[in-house]
Structures are given as C-alpha cells and as structure tokens.
C-alpha positions in Angstrom: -62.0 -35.7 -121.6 -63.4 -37.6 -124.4 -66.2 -36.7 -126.6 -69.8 -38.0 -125.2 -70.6 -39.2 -128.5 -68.0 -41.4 -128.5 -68.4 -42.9 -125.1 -72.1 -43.2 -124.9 -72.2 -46.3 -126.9 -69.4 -47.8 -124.6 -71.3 -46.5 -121.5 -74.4 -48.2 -122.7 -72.6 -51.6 -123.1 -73.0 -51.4 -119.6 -76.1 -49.4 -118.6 -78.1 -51.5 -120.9 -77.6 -54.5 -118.9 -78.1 -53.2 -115.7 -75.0 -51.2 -114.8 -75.6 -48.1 -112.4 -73.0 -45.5 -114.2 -71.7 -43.1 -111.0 -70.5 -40.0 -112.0 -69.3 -38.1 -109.3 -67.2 -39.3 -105.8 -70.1 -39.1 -103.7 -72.3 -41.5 -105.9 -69.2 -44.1 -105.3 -69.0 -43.6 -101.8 -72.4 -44.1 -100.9 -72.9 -46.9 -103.5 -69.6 -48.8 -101.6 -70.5 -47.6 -98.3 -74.0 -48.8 -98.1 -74.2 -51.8 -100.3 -74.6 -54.8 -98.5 -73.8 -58.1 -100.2 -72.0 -57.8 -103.6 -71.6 -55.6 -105.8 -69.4 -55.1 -109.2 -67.6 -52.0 -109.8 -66.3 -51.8 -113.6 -63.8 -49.2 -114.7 -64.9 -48.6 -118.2 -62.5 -47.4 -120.8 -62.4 -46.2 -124.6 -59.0 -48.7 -124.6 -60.1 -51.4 -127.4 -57.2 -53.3 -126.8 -58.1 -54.1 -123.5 -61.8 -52.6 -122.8 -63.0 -54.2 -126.1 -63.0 -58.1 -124.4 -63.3 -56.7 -121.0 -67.4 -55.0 -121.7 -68.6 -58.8 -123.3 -67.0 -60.4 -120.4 -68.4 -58.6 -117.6 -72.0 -59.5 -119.5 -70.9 -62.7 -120.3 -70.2 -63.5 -116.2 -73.3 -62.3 -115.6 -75.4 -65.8 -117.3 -74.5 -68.1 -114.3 -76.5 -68.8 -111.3 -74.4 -66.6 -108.9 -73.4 -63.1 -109.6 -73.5 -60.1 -108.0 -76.2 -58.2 -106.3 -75.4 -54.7 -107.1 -73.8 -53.7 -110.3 -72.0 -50.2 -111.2 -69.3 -48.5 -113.4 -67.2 -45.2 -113.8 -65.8 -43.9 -116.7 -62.2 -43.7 -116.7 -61.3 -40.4 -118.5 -64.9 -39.0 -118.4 -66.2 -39.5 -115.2 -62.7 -38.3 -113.9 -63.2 -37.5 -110.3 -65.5 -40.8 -109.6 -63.2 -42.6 -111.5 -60.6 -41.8 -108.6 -62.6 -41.8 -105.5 -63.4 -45.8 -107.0 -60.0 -46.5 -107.1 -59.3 -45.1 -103.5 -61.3 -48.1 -102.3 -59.1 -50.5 -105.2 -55.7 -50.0 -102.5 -53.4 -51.8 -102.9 -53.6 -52.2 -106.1 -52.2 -48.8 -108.6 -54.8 -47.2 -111.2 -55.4 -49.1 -114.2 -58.2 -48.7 -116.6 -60.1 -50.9 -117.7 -60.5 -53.0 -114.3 -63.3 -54.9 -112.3 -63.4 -54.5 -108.7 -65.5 -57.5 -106.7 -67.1 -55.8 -103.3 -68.4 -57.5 -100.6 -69.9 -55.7 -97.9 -67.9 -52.6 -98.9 -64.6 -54.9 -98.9 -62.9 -55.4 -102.0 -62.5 -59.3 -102.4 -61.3 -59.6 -106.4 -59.7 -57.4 -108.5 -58.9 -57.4 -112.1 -56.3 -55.4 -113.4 -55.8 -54.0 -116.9 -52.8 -56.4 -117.4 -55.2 -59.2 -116.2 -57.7 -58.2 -119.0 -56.0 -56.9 -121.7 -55.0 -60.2 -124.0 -57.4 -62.2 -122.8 -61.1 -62.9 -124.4 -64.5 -62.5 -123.1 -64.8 -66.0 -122.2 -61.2 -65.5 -120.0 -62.6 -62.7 -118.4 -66.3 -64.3 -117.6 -64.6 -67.6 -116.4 -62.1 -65.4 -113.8 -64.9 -63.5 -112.5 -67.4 -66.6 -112.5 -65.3 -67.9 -110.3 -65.2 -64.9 -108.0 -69.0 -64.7 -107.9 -69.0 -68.8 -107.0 -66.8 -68.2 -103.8 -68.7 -64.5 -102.8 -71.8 -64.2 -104.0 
C-alpha cells in the first residue's frame, strides 16, 4: 500500500480530467456491467517508467473527435481489491500495471499492456488508442 500523499497527485492526473476513480469491486462491476457504449478503464500506477507516458497519453487521446463515453481508473497497489475485480474482466490477458482496457458494451475490445506502454511516449500511446476509439467509439 502506498502512501495517499504520494498517489493523490497521480490519481488526480486522472480525476481532473474526467476519470471516475473506483475503489472497491463492486464500483467496477456495476460501472462494466451497466455501461452502455464505451468506456475506458485505466490501471494507474506509481511506475514512472511506464505510468509516467502512459497518464499524458490517456489525456492526450482524449483531443480527437471520437473517444470514449465513460471514463474510469483503479489504482493498482492502492485500490487493491478493485484493482483485481478490473482485471477479472481484462481475461485473457495476465495482470500488468499500468494498462488501458477499451469496453464496449461491457466487452473488452483493446487492451494495452504494460509492455505496450512502457518505452513508448505519450504521443505512441494517444495514437494506439486514437485509433481504438476511431473503430469503437
């Protein structure tokens, strides 16, 4: 468990553009449940390495015309037990934090993994999910 003074400005990277934060496994399962249309589910981490480019490119994907309707994060090593209900609904893929799971109508459709993320830059990250958003949003 990390400190909440040191994820709270990591958390608000997120909240602060519109990101629901869930923070227990029934706030994930009736977000994914229930949404209809898209929605983004982020895996924040405290990883700089990999998290660091990942929080600017998630905001940066956001600028184009299409994007998704419903946008939400957990808090990998905070918000522990909605971190894993989240990634029940990632199957197949294993856990990996920081990642970026595309819904659409409760069906997972993309998926970023941390080995997808971490190297690449904000603009990497924005272009892969822009192009998600421009075949399902």
């Amino acid at each position: 468990m990390y400190p909440p003074e040191l994820v709270q400005p990591m958390k608000a990277d997120l909240t602060n553009v519109g990101f629901q934060q869930l923070s227990t496994p029934e706030q994930v399962d009736q977000l994914i449940e229930t949404t209809n249309g898209t929605l983004l589910m982020v895996v924040n981490s405290v990883c700089g390495c990999a998290a660091g480019n990942m929080r600017p490119g998630v905001k940066l994907s956001l600028n184009g015309d299409k994007k998704p309707a419903t946008l939400a994060t957990v808090f990998a090593g905070v918000d522990t037990e909605a971190t894993a209900q989240a990634r029940k609904y990632f199957l197949p893929y294993p856990p990996s934090s920081p990642s970026i799971a595309l819904f659409k109508d409760g069906k997972l459709v993309h998926f970023l993994e941390r080995h997808h993320i971490e190297g690449g830059t904000a603009q990497m990250i924005a272009e892969n999910l822009s192009e998600a958003y421009d075949e399902f949003c």
